[in-house]
C-alpha positions in Angstrom: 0.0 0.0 0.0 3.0 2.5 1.0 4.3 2.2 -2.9 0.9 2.1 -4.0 0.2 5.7 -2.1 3.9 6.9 -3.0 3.1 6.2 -7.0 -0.1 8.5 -6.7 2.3 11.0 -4.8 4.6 11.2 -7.6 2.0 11.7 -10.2 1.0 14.8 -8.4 4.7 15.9 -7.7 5.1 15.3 -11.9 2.4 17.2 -12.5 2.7 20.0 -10.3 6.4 21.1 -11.4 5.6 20.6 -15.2 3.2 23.3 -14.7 5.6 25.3 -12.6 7.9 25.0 -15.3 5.7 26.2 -18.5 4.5 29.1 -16.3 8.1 30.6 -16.7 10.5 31.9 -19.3 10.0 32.4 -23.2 6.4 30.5 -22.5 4.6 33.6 -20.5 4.6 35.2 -23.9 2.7 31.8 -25.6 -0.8 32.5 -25.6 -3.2 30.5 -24.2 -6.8 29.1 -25.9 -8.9 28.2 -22.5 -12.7 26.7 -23.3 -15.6 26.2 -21.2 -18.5 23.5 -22.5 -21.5 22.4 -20.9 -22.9 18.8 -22.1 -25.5 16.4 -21.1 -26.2 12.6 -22.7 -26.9 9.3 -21.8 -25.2 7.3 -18.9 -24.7 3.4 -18.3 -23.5 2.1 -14.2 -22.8 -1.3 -13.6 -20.5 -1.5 -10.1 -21.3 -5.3 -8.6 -20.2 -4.0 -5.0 -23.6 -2.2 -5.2 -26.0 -4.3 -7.0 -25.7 -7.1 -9.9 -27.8 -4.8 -12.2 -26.4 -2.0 -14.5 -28.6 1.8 -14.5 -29.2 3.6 -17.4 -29.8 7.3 -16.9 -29.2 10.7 -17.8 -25.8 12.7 -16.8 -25.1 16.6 -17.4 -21.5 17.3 -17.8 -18.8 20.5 -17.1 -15.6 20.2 -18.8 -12.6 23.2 -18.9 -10.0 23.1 -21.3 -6.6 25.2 -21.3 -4.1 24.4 -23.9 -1.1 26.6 -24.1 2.1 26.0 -26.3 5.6 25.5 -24.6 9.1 26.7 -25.6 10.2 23.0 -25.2 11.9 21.1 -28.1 11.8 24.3 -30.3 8.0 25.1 -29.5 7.0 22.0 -30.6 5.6 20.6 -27.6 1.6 21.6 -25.9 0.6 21.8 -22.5 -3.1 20.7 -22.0 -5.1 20.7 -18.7 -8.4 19.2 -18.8 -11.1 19.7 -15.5 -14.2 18.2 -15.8 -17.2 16.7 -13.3 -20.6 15.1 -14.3 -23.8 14.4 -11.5 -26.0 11.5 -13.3 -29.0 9.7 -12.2 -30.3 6.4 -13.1 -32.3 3.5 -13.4 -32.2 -0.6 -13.4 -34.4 -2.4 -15.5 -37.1 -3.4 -13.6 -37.6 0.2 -12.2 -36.7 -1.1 -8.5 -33.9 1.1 -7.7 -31.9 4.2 -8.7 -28.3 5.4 -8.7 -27.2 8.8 -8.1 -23.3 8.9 -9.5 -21.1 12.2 -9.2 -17.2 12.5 -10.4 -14.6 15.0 -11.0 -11.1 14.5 -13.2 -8.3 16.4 -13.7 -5.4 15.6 -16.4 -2.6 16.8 -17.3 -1.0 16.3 -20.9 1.9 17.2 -22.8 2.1 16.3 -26.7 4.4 16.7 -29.2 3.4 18.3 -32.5 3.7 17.2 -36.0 2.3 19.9 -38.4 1.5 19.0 -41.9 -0.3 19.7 -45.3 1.2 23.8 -44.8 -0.2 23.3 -41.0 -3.8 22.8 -41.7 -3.2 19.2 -40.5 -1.8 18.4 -36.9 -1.3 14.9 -35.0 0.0 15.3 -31.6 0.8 12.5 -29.0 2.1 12.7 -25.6 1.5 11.3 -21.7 -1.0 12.4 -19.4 -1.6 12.1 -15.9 -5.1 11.5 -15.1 -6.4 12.2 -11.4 -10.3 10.8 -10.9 -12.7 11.2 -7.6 -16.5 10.2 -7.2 -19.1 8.3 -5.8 -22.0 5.8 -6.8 -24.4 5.7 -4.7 -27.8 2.9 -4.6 -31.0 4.3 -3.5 -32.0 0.7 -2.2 -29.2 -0.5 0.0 -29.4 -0.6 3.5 -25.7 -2.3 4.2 -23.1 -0.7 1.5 -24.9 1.9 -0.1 -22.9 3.5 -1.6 -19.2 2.9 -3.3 -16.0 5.5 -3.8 -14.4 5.8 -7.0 -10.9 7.0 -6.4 -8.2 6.3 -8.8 -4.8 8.1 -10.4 -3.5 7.0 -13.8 -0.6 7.4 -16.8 -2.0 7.5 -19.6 -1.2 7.7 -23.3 -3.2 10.4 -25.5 -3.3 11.7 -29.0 -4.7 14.0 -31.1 -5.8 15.1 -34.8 -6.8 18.3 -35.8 -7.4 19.8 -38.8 -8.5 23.2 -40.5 -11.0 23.7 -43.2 -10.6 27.3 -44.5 -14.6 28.2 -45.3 -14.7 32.2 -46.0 -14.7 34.0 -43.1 -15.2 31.6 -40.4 -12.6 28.4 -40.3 -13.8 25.4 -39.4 -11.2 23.4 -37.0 -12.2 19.9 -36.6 -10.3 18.0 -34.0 -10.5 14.6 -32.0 -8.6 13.3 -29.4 -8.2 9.6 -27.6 -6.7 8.9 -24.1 -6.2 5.7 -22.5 -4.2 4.7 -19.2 -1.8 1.7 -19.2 -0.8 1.5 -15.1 -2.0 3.1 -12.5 -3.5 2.7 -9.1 -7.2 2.8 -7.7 -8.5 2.6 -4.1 -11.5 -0.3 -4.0 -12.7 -2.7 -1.2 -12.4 -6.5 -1.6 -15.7 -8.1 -2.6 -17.9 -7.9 0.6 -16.0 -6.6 2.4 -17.7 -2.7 3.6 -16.3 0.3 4.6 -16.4 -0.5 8.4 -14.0 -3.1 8.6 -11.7 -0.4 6.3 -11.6 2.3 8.3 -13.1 2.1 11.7 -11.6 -1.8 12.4 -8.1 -1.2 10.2 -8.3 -3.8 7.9 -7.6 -1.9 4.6 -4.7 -4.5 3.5 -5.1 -4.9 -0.4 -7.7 -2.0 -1.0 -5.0 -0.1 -2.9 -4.1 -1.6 -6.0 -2.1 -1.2 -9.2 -4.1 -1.2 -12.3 -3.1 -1.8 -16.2 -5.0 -1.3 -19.4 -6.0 -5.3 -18.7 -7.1 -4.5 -15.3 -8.9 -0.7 -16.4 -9.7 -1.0 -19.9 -11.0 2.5 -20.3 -10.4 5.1 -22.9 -12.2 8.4 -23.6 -13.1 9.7 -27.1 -13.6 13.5 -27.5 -14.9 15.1 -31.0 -15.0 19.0 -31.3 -15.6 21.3 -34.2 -14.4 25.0 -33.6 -16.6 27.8 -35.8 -14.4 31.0 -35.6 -16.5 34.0 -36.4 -15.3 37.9 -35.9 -15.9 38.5 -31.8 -15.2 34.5 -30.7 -15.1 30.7 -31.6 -18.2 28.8 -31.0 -17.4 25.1 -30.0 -19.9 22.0 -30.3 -18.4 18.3 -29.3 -19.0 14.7 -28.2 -17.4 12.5 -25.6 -17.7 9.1 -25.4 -15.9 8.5 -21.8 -15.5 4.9 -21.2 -14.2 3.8 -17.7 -13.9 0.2 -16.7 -12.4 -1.7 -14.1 -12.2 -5.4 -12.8 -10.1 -5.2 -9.3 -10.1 -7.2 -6.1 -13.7 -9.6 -7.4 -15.5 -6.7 -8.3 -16.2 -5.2 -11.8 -17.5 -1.7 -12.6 -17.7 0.4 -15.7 -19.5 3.6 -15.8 -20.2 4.3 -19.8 -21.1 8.2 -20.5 -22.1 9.7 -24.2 -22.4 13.2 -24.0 -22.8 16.3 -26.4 -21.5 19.3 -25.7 -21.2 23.0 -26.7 -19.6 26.1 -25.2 -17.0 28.6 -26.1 -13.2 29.2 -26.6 -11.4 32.7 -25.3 -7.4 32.9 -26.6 -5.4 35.2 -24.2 -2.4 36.8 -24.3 -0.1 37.0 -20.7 1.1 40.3 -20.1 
């Protein structure tokens, strides 16, 4: 558990000075494109810890995006900070029970930029660390009602984007995958509640490393950017896919959202 806790505390510490270091030097004069969309779609639970039934249901969705470019390998290189957090409610089947589900997740990416066709076309890959907190909670349950969702990940991400010159106002079309390969994620063993964890001590296995085997999860993000005179009008989709299967228990939490909102580019004095 100690190397399980001091892998989550590095994570942070990577995190932390990469931004310390593009906030200074050549970079303060790099603008920097920061976007604010609002989304709502379709959600599907499914934790066994809870119930043996999955909940379909509707989610709204928050998402902040800064992106700024770095002075690193010639100015070839992006910094990207993603915050978002969804509430969603939902359903089983036989319209028994509900689940109320509620997450926040903050990454960090850096990608490296490959500009082609005269810079109309752009494919960028990089790692990001991915920092996740929430809760699912059953409606019905009188003994384990509800389940935390806590969970800190490397990840690999990648992105296309490219410009369609159309008059006056350029279309941008972009789309962007991530997907961890190890990590760490807090979850009880299977029956075992959060009593015996933290009021009798016995929280011996509850942190655990994870892989792409173990969290198969990857998040797919479509946006199309409409530049007109006074600002840039943004419409998008995310399929966010998380999925885990950890100490007898399997979860996924499936979300398909459409979003819109729009993007402000400033310049650091």
């Amino acid at each position: 558990m100690k190397r399980s806790l001091s892998f989550i505390l590095l994570l942070w510490l990577s995190a932390l000075l990469a931004t310390a270091q593009s906030e200074g030097g050549t970079d303060a004069l790099r603008p920097i494109a920061r976007s604010t969309m609002y989304g709502a779609g379709m959600v599907n639970l499914y934790d066994t810890y809870l119930s043996p039934l999955e909940y379909s249901g509707v989610q709204v969705r928050v998402l902040r995006e800064s992106t700024r470019m770095t002075p690193w390998f010639d100015g070839n290189v992006s910094r990207q900070v993603l915050f978002q957090g969804y509430l969603a409610s939902a359903e089983n089947k036989a319209e028994t029970a509900n689940e109320l589900a509620g997450m926040v997740n903050w990454n960090y990416a850096l990608h490296y930029n490959f500009r082609l066709l005269d810079g109309r076309l752009s494919l960028l890959a990089g790692p990001m660390v991915q920092l996740h907190g929430g809760f699912l909670y059953n409606t019905r349950n009188s003994n384990n009602p509800a389940q935390a969702r806590l969970y800190a990940n490397m990840a690999l991400s990648g992105i296309a984007r490219y410009t369609i010159p159309w008059k006056r106002c350029p279309l941008t079309l972009r789309y962007q995958v991530d997907a961890p390969f190890v990590g760490v994620m807090f979850s009880p063993q299977y029956g075992q509640s959060y009593y015996e964890i933290f009021s009798l001590g016995h929280s011996d296995g509850t942190v655990v490393c994870t892989s792409f085997y173990r969290q198969p999860t990857m998040r797919h993000w479509f946006t199309a950017d409409m530049k007109f005179r006074r600002f840039t009008l943004r419409v998008g989709y995310m399929a966010d896919m998380q999925q885990a299967r950890v100490n007898g228990l399997r979860s996924h939490d499936y979300s398909h959202s459409f979003m819109v909102g729009l993007v402000k580019k400033l310049v650091p004095l």
